[in-house]
C-alpha positions as CSV (number, residue, x, y, z in Angstrom):
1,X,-68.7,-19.5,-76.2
2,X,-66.2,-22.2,-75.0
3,X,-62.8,-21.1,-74.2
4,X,-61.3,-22.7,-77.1
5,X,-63.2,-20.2,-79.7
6,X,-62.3,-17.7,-77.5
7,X,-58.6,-18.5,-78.0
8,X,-59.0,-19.0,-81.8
9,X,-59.6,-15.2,-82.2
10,X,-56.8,-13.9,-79.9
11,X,-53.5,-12.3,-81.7
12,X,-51.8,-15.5,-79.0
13,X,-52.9,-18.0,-81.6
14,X,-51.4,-16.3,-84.4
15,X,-47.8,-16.5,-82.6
16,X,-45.5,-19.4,-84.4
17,X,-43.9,-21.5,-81.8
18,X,-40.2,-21.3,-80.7
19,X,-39.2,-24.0,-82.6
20,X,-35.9,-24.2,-80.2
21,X,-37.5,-24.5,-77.2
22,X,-40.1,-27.0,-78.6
23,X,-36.9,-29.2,-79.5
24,X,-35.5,-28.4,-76.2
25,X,-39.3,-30.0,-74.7
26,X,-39.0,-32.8,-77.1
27,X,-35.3,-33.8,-76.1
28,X,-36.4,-33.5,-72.3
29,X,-39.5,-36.2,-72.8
30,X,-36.9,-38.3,-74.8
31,X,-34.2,-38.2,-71.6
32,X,-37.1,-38.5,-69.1
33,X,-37.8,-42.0,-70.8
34,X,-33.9,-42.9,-70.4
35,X,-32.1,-41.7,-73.7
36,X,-28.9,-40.0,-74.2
37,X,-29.1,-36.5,-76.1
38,X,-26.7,-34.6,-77.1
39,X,-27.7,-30.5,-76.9
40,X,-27.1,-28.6,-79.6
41,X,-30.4,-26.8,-79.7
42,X,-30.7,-24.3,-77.2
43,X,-28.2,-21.2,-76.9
44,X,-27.5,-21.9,-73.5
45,X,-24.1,-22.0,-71.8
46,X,-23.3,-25.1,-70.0
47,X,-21.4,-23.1,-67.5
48,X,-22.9,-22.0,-64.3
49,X,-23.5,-18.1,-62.7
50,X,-19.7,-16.7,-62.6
51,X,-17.8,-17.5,-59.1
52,X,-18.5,-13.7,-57.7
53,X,-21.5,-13.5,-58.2
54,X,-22.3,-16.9,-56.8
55,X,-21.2,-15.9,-53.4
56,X,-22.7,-12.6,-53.6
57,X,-25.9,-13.9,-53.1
58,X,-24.7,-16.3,-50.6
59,X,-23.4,-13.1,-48.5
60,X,-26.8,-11.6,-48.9
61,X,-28.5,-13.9,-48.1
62,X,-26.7,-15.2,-44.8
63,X,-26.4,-11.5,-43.3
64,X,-30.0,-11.7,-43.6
65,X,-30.9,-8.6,-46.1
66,X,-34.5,-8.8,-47.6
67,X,-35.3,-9.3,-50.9
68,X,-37.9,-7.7,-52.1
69,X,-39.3,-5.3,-55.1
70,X,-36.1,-2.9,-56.1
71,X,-36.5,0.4,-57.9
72,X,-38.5,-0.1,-61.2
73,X,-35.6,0.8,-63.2
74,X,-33.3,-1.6,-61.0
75,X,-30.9,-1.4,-58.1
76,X,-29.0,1.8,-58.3
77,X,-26.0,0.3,-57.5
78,X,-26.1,-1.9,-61.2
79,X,-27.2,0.9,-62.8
80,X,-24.2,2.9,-62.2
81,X,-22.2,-0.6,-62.5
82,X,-23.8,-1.3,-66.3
83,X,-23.0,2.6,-67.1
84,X,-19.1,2.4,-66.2
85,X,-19.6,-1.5,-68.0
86,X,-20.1,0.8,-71.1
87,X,-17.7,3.2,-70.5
88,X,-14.8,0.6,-70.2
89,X,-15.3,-1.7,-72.8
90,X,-16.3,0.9,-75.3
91,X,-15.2,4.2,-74.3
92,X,-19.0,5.2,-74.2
93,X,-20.9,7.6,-71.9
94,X,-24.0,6.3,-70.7
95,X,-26.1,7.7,-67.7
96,X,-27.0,5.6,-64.6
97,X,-30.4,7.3,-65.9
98,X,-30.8,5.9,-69.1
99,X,-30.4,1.9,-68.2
100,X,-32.9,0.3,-67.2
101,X,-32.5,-3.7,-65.5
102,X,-34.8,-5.7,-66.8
103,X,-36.4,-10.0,-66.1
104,X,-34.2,-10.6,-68.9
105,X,-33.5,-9.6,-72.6
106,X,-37.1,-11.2,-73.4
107,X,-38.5,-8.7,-70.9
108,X,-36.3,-5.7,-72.7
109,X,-37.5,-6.4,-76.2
110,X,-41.5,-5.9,-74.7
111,X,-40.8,-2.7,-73.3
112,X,-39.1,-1.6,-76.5
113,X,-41.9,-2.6,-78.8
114,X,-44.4,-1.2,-76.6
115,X,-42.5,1.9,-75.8
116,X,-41.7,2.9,-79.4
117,X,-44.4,1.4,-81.6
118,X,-48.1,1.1,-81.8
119,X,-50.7,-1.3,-82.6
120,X,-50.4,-2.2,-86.5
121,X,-46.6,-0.3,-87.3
122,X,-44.6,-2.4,-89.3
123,X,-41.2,-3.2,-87.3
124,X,-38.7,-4.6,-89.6
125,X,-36.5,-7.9,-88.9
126,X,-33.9,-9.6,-90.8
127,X,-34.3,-13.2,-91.6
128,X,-32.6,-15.2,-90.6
129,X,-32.9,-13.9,-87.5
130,X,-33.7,-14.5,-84.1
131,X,-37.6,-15.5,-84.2
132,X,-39.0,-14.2,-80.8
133,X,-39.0,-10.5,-82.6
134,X,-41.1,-12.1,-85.3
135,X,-43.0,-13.4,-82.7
136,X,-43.5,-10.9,-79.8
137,X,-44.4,-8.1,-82.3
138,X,-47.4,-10.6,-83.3
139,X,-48.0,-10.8,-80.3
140,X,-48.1,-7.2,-79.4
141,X,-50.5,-6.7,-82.8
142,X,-47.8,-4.9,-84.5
143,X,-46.6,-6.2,-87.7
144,X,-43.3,-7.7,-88.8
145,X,-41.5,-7.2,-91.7
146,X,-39.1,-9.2,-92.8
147,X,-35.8,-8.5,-94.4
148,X,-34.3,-11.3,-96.3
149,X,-30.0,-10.8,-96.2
150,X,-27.4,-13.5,-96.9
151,X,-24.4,-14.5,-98.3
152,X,-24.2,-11.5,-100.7
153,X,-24.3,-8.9,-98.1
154,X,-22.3,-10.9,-95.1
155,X,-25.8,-11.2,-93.8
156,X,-26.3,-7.6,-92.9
157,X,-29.0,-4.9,-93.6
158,X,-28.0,-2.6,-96.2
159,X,-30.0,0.7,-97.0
160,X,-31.2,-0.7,-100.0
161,X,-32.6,-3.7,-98.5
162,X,-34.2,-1.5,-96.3
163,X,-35.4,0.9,-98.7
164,X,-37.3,-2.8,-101.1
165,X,-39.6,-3.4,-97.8
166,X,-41.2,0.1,-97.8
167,X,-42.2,2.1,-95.1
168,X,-41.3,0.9,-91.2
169,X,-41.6,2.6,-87.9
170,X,-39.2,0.6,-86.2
171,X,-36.4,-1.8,-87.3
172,X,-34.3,-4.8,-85.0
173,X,-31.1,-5.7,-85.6
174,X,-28.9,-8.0,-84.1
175,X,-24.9,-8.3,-82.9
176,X,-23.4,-10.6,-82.9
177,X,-26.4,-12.0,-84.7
178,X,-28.4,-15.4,-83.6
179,X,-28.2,-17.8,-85.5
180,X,-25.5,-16.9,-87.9
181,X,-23.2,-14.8,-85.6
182,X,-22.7,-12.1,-87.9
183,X,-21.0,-9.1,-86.1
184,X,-21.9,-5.4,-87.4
185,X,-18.8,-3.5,-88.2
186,X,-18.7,0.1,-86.9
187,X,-19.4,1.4,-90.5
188,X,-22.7,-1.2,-91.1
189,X,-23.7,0.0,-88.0
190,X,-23.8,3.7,-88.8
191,X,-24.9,3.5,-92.3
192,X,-28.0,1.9,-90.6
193,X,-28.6,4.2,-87.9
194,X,-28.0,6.6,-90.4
195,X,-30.8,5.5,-92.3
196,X,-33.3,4.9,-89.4
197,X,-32.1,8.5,-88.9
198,X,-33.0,9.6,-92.0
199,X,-36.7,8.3,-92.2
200,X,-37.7,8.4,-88.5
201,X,-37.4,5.2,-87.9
202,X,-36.5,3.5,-84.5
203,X,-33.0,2.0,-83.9
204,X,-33.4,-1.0,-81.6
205,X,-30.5,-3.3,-81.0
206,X,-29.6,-6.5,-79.6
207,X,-26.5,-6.8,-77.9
208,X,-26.7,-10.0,-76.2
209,X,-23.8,-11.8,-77.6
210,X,-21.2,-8.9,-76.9
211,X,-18.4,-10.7,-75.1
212,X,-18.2,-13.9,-77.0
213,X,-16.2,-13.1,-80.3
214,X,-13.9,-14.0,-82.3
215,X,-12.2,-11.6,-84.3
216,X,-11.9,-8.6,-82.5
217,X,-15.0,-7.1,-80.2
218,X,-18.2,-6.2,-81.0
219,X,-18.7,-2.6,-81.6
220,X,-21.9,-1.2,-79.8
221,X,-24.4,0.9,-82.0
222,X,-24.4,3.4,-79.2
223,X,-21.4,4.9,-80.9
224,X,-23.6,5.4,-84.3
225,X,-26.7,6.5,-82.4
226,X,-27.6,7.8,-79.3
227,X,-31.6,7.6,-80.0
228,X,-31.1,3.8,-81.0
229,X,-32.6,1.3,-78.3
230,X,-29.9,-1.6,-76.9
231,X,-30.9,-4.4,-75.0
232,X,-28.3,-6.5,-73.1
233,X,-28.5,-9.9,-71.0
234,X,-27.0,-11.8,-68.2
235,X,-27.9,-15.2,-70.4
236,X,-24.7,-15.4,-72.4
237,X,-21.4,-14.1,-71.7
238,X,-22.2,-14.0,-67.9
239,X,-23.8,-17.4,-68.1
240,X,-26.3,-16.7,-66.2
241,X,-29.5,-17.9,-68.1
242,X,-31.6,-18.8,-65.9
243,X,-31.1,-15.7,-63.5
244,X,-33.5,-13.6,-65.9
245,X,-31.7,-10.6,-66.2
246,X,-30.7,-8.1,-68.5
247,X,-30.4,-4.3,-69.0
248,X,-31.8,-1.9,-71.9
249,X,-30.3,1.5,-72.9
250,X,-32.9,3.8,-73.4
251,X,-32.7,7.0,-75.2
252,X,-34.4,10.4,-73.2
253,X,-37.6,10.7,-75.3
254,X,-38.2,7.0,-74.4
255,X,-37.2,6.8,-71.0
256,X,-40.4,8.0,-68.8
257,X,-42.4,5.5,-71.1
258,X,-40.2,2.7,-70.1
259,X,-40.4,3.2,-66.7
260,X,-44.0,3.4,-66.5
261,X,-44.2,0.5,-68.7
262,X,-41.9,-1.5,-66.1
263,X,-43.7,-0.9,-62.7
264,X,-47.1,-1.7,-64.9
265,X,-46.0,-4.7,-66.2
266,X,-43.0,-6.3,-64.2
267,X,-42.7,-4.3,-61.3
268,X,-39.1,-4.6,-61.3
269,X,-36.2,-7.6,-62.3
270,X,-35.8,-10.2,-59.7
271,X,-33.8,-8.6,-56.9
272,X,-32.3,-11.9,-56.4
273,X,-30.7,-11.5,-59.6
274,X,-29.4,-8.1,-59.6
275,X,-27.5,-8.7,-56.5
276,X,-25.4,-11.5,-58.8
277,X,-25.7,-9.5,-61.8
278,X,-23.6,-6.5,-59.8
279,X,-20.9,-8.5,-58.7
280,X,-20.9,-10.8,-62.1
281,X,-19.0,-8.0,-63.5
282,X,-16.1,-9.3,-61.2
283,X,-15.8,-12.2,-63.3
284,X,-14.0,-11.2,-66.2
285,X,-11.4,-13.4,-66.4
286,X,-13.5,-16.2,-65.6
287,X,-16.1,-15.5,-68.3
288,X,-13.2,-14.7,-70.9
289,X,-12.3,-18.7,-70.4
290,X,-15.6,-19.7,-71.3
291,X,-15.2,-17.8,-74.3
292,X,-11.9,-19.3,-75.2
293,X,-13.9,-22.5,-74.6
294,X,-16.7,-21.8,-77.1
295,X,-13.9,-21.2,-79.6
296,X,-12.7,-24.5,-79.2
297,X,-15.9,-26.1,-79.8
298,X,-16.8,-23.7,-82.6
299,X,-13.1,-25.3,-84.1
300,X,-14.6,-29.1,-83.4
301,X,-18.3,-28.2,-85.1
302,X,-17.2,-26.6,-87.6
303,X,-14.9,-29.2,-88.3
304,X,-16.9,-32.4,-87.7
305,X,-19.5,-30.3,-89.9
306,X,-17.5,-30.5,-93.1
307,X,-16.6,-34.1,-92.5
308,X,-20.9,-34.9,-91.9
309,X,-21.1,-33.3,-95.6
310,X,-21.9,-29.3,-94.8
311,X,-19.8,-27.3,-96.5
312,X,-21.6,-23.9,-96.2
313,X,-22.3,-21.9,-93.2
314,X,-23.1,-18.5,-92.0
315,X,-19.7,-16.3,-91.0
316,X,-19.5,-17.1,-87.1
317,X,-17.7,-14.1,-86.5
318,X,-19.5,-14.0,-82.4
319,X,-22.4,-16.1,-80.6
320,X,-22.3,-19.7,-80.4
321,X,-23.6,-20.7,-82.9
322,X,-23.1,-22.6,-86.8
323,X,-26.0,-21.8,-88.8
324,X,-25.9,-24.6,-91.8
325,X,-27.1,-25.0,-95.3
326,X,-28.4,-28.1,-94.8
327,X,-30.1,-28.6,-98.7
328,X,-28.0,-31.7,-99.8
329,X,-30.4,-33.4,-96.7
330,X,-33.7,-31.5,-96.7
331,X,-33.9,-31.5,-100.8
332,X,-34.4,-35.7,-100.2
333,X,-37.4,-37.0,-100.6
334,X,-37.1,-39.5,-97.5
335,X,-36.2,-36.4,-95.3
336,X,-38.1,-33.2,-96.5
337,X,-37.5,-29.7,-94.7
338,X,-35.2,-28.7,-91.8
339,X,-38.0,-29.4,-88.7
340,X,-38.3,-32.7,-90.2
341,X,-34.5,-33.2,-90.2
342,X,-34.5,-32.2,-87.2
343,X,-36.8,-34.4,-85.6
344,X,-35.2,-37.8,-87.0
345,X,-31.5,-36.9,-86.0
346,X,-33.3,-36.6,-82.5
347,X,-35.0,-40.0,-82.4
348,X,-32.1,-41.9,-85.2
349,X,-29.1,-40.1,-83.0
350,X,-30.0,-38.1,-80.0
351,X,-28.6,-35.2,-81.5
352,X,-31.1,-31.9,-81.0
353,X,-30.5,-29.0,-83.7
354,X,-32.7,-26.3,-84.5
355,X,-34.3,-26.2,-87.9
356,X,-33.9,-23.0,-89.8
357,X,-37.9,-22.6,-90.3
358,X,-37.4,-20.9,-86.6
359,X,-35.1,-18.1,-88.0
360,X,-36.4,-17.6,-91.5
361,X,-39.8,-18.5,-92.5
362,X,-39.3,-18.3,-96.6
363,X,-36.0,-19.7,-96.4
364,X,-35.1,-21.8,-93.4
365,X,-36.4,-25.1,-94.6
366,X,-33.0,-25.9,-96.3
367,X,-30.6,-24.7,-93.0
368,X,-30.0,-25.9,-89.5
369,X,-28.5,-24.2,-86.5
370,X,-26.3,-26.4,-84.6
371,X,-25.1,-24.4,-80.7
372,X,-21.8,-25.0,-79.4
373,X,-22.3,-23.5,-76.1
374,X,-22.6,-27.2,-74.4
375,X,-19.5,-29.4,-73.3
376,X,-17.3,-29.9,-75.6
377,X,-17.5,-33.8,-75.2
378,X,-21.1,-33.2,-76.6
379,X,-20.0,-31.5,-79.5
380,X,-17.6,-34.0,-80.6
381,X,-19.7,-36.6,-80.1
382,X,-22.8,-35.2,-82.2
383,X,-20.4,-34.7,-84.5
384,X,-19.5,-38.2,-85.2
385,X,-23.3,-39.0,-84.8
386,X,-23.8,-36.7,-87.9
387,X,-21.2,-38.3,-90.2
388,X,-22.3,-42.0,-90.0
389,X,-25.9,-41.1,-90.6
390,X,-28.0,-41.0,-93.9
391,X,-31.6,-40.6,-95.4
């Protein structure tokens, strides 16, 4: 049998692509052939590793320490670091024990899933939402549910949205959320983990956008649930994206499977990284000014936004990101649905956007998720890209 049949009946070719990153690979070919574009797909800051952190590894490096495999769970050192992290921006408790560093937030979601579910359970995900849970669970041959919010509920799970999808072993949630930024207030929080709580269902949570909000911080689930799952990065209010590094918080009865699951699987997180990831938490002040700067461009995209034509959009309390009803261009007949959108403003404009099919798979056809995470230049000038074009 050829290898291509063989790949036919693998759970791999069931996986949708990362619609993102495939505009991300189209915008590079289009720049490697001499055009201009102007980013707006990828939630990547356009800021480098933090200044600390930078010259931490420099340090290491010249005074000749190895680098090598670390603990499975991580460096002890930025263990303890993450754990006072918790303690003093949220007045939470969390053992060195419990946190485990991880290649990354991509890396922390895999050892979630396999650590709490098994083949075939029924994980539940909100759409819109981030698509790589969709798509990892597929990938793991578990199944994902999704959870259709909006508008009508600010874009949060409520229990009886949760109740409508029947019965889940596991559910994901998200804040701030990608792609509409949505942050979970304390009480929306509890009233879920209450819920998951209440029908054995396990918490997980991603809290990779804490840091970068805009009306007050993000509260963590932690303080609703101490058997919920959270699952932090590096990648976005560090800015350290391509270091691949994040931390989970794992409750005791998952903790020894984690672990195991590491040393099989990863070994450990790049000890490379951890040595900037300790002394990124030096960088407060420095990282707060980025997010003052995303709140600048949020201001400008938002902005130029309404003057292209958009006039609805998610609530961007955190993140960087717009998410955009986009239906007054998709419902044309010369353009069709959001990846087709997408695709022309790249060629017509050198402006790359992420269509909404990536978040929402009934409904993201009519939306678009513009990032403001890039130079502010950039966003400007996409903007006035957007309001001189038309089908």
């Amino acid at each position: 049998m050829s290898a291509s049949l063989l790949a036919e009946g693998t759970r791999a070719a069931a996986v949708p692509p990362f619609h993102a990153m495939a505009m991300g690979r189209l915008a590079a070919e289009l720049e490697a052939a001499g055009r201009r574009v102007l980013h707006l797909e990828v939630g990547q800051p356009a800021t480098g590793a933090p200044t600390p952190a930078r010259a931490a590894v420099i340090r290491h490096l010249e005074a000749g320490h190895p680098l090598g495999y670390t603990n499975a769970s991580g460096l002890t050192s930025l263990r303890r670091r993450i754990a006072v992290h918790h303690r003093d921006w949220y007045g939470i408790d969390v053992d060195a024990e419990d946190v485990v560093v991880v290649g990354g937030a991509s890396a922390g979601f895999t050892l979630a899933f396999l650590a709490s579910f098994d083949a075939g359970d029924r994980v539940g995900v909100l759409e819109p939402g981030y698509p790589c849970y969709r798509n990892a669970l597929i990938a793991l041959g578990m199944e994902p549910v999704p959870i259709p919010v909006g508008p009508d509920t600010r874009w949060a799970p409520t229990p009886e949205l949760l109740d409508a999808v029947g019965p889940l072993r596991g559910l994901v949630v998200a804040s701030p959320s990608n792609p509409t930024g949505t942050v979970l207030p304390t009480a929306t929080l509890a009233a879920v983990a209450s819920w998951c709580d209440a029908h054995g269902v396990q918490l997980i949570a991603d809290e990779i956008y804490h840091g970068i909000t805009y009306t007050g911080p993000a509260p963590t689930v932690l303080a609703a649930s101490r058997d919920a799952v959270v699952i932090n990065s590096f990648s976005k209010y560090f800015s350290m994206t391509g270091w691949r590094l994040g931390w989970m918080v794992v409750p005791a009865h998952l903790r020894s499977a984690v672990e195991r699951l590491q040393q099989n699987v990863y070994i450990c997180a790049p000890h490379v990284s951890q040595v900037a990831g300790l002394a990124a938490f030096d960088a407060i002040e420095e990282l707060d000014g980025h997010v003052r700067q995303y709140a600048l461009n949020r201001e400008i995209l938002v902005e130029g936004l309404v003057a292209a034509g958009f006039d609805r959009f998610a609530a961007a309390d955190g993140a960087f990101y717009v998410y955009a009803d986009a239906s007054h261009l998709t419902g044309h007949a010369a353009v069709g649905g959001s990846a087709t959108l997408c695709v022309r403003w790249l060629h017509e404009l050198g402006v790359a956007a992420t269509p909404g099919l990536d978040f929402d798979l009934a409904r993201g056809e009519r939306s678009v998720r513009f990032s403001y995470a890039g130079p502010t230049a950039d966003i400007t000038a996409a903007c006035a890209q957007l309001a001189g074009w038309h089908p």
